[in-house]
N, C-alpha and C positions, 0 to 999 in steps of 0.2 A: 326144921322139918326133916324126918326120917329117911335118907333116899332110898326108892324103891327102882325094881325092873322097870316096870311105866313110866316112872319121873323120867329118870335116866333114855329112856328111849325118847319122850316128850320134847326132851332138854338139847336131845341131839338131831332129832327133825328140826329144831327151832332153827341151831345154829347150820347145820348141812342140806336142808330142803328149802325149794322154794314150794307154797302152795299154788297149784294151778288155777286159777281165778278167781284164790282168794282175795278178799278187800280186808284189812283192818279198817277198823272206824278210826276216825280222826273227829274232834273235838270243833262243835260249830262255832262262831263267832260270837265275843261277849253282848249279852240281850237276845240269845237265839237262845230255847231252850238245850240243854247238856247233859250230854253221855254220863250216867253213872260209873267208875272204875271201876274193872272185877280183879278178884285176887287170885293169883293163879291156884292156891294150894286149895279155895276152896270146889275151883275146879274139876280136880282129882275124882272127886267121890261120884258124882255126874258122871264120868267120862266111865271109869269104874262100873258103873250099874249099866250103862249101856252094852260093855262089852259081857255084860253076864246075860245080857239077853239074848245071846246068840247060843242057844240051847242047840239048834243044827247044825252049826257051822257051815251053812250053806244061805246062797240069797234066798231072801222073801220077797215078797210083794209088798210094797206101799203102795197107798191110796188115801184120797180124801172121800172117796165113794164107798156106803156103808156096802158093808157085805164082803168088799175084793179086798183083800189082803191086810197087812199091820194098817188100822185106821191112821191115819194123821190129819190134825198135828198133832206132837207131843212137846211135850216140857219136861227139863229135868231140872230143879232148885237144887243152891247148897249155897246156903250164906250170903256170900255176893253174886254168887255166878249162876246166871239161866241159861241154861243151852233149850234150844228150840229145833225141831226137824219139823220140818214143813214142805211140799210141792209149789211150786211155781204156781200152777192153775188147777182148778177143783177137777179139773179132768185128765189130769196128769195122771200116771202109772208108770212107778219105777221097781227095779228090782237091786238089794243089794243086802249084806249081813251085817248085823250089828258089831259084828267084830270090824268089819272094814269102816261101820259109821264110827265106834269108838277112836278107832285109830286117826280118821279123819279127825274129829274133835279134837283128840288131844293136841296134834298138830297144830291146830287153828287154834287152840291154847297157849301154845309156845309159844307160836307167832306172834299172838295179837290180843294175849294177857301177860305173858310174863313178861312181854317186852315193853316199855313203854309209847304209847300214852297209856295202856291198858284197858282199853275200851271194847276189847273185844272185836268181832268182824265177823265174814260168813263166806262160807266155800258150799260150792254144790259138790252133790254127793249122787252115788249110785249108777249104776251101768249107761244110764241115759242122762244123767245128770242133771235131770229135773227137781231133784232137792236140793233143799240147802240144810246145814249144820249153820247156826246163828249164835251167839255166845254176847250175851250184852254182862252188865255189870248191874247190879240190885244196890239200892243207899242202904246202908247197914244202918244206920237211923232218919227219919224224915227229915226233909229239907226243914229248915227253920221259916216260920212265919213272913210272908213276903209284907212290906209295907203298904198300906194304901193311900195314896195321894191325890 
C-alpha cells in the first residue's frame, strides 16, 4: 500500500492516542456466532469519502428525525469494512463535522482494524456524543454451508 498523509496520521493516532470510550470488538466464544475481520486499507476509502462531505467545514446537525438536519443512519461499504454513524435513541440530536467524524473513524480504524483481532469497534462521536462511528468487518466470500444433523 501506497503511504499517504491519512495513513500516516491513522498510523500515528493508532500508536500515540488512546480513544475516549472507544471499545474494540473482541471475538465471542467458539459455537456463538463471529465477528467477520475488516482490513484496514479497505477502510481508507470510507473514511475518505466521509471527510469529503464536509463541504463547510463547520458542524451540522444529525438526526434520526426526518426534516432536522444530516438524516441518520448512514453506512459507508468498501470491501471488508462497514462503517456505520448512527444515534443512540431516535430522538437524539447532535451536532459535529464530517471532517471531525472522518477523523474519528480513522482513529477507530487504527485502533481496532489494523491492530489485531481486527474486528473493528465503536467510539461516540459529536459535541454531545450521542453518536457512534461503528466499523465491523464484511466476509469477503460467504460462509461455507453449515452441516445439518
Amino acid at each position: 500500500m501506497k503511504p499517504t498523509p491519512l495513513l500516516a496520521l491513522l498510523l500515528f493516532a493508532a500508536t500515540h492516542c488512546a480513544l475516549v470510550g472507544a471499545g474494540c470488538f473482541k471475538q465471542g466464544p467458539p459455537g456463538t456466532p463471529q465477528l467477520s475481520p475488516a482490513i484496514f486499507k479497505h477502510c481508507i476509502d470510507p473514511i475518505k469519502e466521509l471527510a469529503k462531505l464536509d463541504k463547510a467545514h463547520a458542524p451540522i446537525a444529525f438526526s434520526r428525525k426526518r426534516g432536522i438536519g444530516y438524516p441518520l443512519p448512514q453506512r459507508w461499504f468498501s470491501k471488508s469494512c462497514w462503517i456505520n454513524l448512527d444515534m443512540h435513541n431516535a430522538d437524539d440530536e447532535d451536532f459535529a463535522s464530517f471532517m471531525d467524524i472522518s477523523i474519528e473513524a480513522g482513529t477507530l480504524a487504527a485502533s481496532c482494524v489494523a491492530q489485531p483481532p481486527h474486528l473493528g469497534g465503536t467510539v461516540p462521536v459529536g459535541a454531545g456524543k450521542v453518536m457512534n462511528i461503528t466499523i465491523l468487518g464484511i466476509p469477503l466470500r460467504p460462509p461455507p454451508p453449515r452441516a445439518i444433523s
